[in-house]
C-alpha positions in Angstrom: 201.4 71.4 53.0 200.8 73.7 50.2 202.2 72.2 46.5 204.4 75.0 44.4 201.2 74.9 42.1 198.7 76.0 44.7 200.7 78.9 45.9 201.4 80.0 42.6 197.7 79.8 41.9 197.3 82.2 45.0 199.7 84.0 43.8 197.6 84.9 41.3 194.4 85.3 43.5 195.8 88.2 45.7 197.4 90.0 42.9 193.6 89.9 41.6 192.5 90.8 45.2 195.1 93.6 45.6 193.7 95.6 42.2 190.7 96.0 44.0 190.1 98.9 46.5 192.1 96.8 50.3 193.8 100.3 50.6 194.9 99.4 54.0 196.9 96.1 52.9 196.8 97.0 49.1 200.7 98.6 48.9 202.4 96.2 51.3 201.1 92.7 50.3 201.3 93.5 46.4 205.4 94.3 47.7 205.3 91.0 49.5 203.2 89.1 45.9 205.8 90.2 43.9 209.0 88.8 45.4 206.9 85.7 46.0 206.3 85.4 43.0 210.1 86.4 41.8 211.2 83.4 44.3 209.3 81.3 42.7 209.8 82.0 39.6 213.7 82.6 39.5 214.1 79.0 41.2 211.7 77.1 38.5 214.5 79.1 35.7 217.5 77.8 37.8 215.7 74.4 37.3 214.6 74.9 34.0 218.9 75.6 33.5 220.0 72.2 35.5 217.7 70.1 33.2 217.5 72.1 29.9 219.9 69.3 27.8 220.7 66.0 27.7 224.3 66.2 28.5 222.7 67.8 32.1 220.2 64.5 32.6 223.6 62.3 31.9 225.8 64.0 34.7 223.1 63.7 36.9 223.5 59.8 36.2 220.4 59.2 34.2 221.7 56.9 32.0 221.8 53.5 30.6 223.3 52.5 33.3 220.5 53.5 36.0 217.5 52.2 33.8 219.5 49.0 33.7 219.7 48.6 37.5 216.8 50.5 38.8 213.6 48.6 40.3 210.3 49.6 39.7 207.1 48.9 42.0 204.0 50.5 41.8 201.1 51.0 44.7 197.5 48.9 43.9 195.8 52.0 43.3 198.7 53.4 40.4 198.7 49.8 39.2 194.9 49.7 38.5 194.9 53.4 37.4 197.8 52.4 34.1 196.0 49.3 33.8 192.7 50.9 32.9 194.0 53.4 31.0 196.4 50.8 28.6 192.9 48.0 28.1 191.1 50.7 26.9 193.6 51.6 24.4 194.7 48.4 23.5 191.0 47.2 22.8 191.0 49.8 19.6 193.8 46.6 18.5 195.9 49.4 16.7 199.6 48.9 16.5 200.5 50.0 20.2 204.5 51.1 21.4 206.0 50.6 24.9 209.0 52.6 26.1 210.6 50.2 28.5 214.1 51.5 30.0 213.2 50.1 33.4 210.2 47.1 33.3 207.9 45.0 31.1 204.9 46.0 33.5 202.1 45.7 31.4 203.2 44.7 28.2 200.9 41.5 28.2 198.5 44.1 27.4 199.6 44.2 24.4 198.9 41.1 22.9 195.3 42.6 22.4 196.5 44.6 19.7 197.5 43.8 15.7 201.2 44.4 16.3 203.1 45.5 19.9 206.7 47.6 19.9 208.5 47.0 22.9 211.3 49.9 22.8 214.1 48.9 25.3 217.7 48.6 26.0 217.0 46.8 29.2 215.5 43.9 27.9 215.9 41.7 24.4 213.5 39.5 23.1 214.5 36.3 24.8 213.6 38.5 28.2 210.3 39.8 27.1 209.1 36.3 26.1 210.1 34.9 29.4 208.0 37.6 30.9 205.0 37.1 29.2 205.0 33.4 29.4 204.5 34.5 33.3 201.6 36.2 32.3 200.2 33.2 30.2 200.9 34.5 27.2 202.1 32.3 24.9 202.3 32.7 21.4 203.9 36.5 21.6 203.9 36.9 17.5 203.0 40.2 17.3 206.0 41.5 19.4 208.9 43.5 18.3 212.0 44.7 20.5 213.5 47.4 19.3 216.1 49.8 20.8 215.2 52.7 22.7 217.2 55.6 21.9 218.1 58.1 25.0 218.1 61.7 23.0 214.3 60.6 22.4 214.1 60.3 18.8 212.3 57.3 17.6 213.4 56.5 13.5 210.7 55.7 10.9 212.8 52.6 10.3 212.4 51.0 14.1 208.6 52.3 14.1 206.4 53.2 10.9 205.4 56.8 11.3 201.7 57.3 11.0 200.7 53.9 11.7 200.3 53.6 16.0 197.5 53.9 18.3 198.5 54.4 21.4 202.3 55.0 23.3 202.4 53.7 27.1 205.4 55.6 28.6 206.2 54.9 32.3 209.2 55.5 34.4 211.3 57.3 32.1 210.2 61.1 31.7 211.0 61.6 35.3 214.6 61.1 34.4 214.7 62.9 31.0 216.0 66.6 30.2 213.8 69.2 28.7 215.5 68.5 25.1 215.1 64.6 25.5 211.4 65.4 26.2 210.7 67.5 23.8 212.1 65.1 21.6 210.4 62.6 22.3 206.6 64.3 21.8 207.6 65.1 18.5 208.3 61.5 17.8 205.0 60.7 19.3 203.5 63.2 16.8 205.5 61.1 14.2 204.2 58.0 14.7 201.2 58.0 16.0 197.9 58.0 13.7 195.4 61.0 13.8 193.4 60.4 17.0 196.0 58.1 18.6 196.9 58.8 22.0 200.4 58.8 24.4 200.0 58.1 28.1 203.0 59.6 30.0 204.3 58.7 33.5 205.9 62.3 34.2 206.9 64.3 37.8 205.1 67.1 38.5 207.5 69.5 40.1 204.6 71.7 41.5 203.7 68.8 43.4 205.6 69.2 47.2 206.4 64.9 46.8 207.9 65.4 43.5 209.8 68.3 43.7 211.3 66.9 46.9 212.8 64.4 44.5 214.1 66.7 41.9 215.9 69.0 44.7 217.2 65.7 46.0 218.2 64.8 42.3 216.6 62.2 42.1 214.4 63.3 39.3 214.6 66.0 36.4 213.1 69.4 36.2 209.3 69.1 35.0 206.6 70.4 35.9 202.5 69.9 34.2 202.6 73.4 32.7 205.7 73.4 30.9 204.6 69.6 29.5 201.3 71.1 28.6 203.0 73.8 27.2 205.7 71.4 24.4 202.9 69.1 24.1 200.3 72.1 22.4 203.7 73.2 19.9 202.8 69.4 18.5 199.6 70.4 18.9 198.9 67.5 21.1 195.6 67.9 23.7 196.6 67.1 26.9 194.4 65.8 30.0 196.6 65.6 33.6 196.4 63.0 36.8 198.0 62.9 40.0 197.5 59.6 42.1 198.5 59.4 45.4 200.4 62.7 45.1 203.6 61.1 44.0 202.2 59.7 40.7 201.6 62.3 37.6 200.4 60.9 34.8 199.5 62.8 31.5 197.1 61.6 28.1 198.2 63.3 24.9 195.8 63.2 22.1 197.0 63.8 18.3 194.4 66.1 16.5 192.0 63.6 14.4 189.9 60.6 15.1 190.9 56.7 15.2 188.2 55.3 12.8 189.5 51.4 11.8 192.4 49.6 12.0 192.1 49.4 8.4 192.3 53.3 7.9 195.7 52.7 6.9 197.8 49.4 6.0 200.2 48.8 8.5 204.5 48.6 7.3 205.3 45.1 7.2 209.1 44.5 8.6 211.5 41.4 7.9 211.9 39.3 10.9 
């Protein structure tokens, strides 16, 4: 079956087709593109409506509450896919962030780098040690818990702006509004260093898997060109996956290059 992106891309095609000299078809199928096309695009505004705040995201349940008790899994190829992508990261040994409403999945990753933010109301620092220690990691001293806030700002005072490498983001976009996304790239922007890097677990609504789920309400409005298209105000480049055409996964680049870890001294915080 055909995603919402690929028809829209034909779309596109035959209005390009119909410009040229199909005389025969040219009039009736250039009648038949355009209310395609105004289908399409009045439903992706109705959605755009439902999810545009955060008070919208919150009456459709996606709060505390849900992260608290929702269970995350993720197939062997989506595991080895976030895995790759957060050692390579991690190996730069940059302060690295973790947005954690829902699991500690990968956050013994972190104890590659200089200093590790874990950002979630989920879990408190007693938890995350007793996660890691299943890992084998022991001695966790670089770890900090701090609170993830739900409107998506993230305060200079829980995380030096300026002074991160990379953000790992999973299972929590999908869930978010428009404003709480937007939100949260420019805190990105904010604290990560020039060159650093976000990695963004996000549903594509113009893939037919994920925008089953949002019309199911089961997940927000999103789709990759309206991310694209908040990421480049932040001027953020952006590089899009899909695995196993459920799993849409985006890498969002601050202009600038990552040249040492001691480019820049790193905040020191009481503990």
């Amino acid at each position: 079956m055909a995603s919402r992106y690929q028809i829209k891309e034909a779309v596109k095609i035959l209005k390009q087709a119909v410009e040229e000299n199909f005389d025969t078809f040219k009039s009736a199928l250039k009648e038949d593109l355009l209310e395609l096309e105004k289908y399409i695009s009045h439903s992706d505004d109705a959605y755009k409506v439902l999810n545009s705040d955060m008070g919208k995201s919150l009456q459709m349940g996606f709060n505390d509450k849900f992260f608290e008790t929702m269970e995350v899994t993720h197939h062997q190829n989506v595991s080895n896919f976030i895995e790759t992508w957060v050692l390579k990261q991690s190996d730069w040994k940059y302060p690295v962030v973790y947005l954690c409403p829902t699991t500690l999945m990968y956050t013994e990753n972190g104890i590659k780098t200089n200093l590790c933010y874990i950002l979630s109301n989920r879990f408190d620092m007693g938890y995350i040690n007793a996660y890691l220690k299943t890992k084998n990691v022991i001695l966790a001293r670089q770890y900090r818990h701090k609170k993830l806030e739900i409107h998506g700002d993230i305060p200079d005072m829980d995380i030096p702006h300026g002074q991160v490498g990379s953000v790992i983001c999973l299972d929590y976009v999908p869930y978010l509004s428009l404003e709480q996304v937007r939100n949260l790239l420019e805190s990105f922007k904010n604290i990560l260093k020039p060159g650093g890097s976000a990695f963004i677990h996000f549903s594509d609504a113009d893939q037919e898997a994920e925008w089953n789920h949002v019309v199911a309400k089961k997940h927000t409005y999103l789709t990759q060109s309206l991310l694209e298209q908040m990421a480049h105000k932040f001027d953020f480049e952006c590089e899009f996956y899909h695995i196993e055409d459920f799993y849409s996964f985006a890498s969002i680049k601050k202009p600038g290059k990552l040249d040492s870890i001691k480019a820049g001294p790193t905040k020191i915080e009481k503990i």
